[in-house]
C-alpha positions as CSV (number, residue, x, y, z in Angstrom):
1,X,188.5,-32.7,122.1
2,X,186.5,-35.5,122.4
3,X,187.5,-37.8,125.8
4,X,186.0,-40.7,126.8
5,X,182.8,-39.7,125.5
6,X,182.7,-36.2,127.0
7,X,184.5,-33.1,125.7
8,X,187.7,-32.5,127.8
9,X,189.5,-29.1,127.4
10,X,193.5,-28.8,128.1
11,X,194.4,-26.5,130.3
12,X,198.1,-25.0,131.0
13,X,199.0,-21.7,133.1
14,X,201.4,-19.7,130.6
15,X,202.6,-16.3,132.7
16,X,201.7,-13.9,135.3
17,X,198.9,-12.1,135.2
18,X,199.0,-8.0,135.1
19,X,196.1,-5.1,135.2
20,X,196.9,-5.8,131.3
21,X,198.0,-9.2,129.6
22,X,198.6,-10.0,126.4
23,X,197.7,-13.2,124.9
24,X,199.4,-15.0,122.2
25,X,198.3,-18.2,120.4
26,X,200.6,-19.8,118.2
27,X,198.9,-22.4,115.7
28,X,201.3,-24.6,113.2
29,X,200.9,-28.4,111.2
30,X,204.0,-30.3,112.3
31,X,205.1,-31.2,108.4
32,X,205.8,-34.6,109.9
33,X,202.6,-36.0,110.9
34,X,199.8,-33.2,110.0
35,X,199.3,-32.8,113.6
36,X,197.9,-29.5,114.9
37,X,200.0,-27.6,117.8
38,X,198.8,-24.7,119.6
39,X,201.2,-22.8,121.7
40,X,200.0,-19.7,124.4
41,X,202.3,-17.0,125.7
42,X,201.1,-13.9,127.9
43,X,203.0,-10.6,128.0
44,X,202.7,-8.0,131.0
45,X,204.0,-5.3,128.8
46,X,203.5,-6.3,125.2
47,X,207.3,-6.9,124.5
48,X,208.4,-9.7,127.1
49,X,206.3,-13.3,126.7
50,X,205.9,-16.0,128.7
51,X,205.4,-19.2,126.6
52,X,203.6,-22.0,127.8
53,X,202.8,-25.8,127.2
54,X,201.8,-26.9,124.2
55,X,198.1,-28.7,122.8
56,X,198.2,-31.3,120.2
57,X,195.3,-31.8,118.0
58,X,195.0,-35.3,115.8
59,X,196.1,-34.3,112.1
60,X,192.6,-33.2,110.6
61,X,191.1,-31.7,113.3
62,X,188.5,-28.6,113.2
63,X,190.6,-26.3,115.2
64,X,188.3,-23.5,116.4
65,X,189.4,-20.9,118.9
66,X,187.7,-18.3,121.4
67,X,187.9,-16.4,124.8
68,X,186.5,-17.2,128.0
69,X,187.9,-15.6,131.2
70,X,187.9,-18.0,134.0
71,X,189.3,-15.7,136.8
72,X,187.5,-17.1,139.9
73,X,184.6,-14.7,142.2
74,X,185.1,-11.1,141.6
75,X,187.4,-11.2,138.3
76,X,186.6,-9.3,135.5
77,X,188.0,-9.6,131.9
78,X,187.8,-7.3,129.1
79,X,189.1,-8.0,125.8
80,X,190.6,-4.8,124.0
81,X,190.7,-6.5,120.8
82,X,191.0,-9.6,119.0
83,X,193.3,-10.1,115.6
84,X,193.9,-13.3,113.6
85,X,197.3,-13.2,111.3
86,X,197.9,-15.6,108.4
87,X,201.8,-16.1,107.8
């Protein structure tokens, strides 16, 4: 989002990580005020989630998403797969 003339990016921690994590992200219009929330949550199995903060977005906002691993010197990320679901 824009920030004082710059782009600042949000950050939260959301759960331990594991040899393999699932990620999570949760993206719903509060009926209210339009607003856009986005909610992580990692799993270390695939069946138990840790849920973390949530990001507000002003209502109207292009919401985009992506993956960037930022794991620190000698870190490596692969991503299995990546799936989008409508409800």
């Amino acid at each position: 989002m824009p920030y004082a003339g710059r782009i600042a990016y949000g950050g939260t921690i959301v759960g331990p990580p594991a040899e393999t994590t699932w990620l999570r992200l949760v993206h719903r219009v509060d009926p209210r005020d339009g607003e856009h929330e986005l909610r992580a949550a990692t799993s270390r199995d695939g069946r138990e989630w840790v849920h973390g903060g949530v990001w507000t977005l002003p209502a109207g906002a292009d919401v985009r998403v992506g993956l960037v691993s930022m794991g620190g010197a000698g870190a490596t990320a692969r991503f299995g797969y990546f799936r989008l679901h409508r409800r």
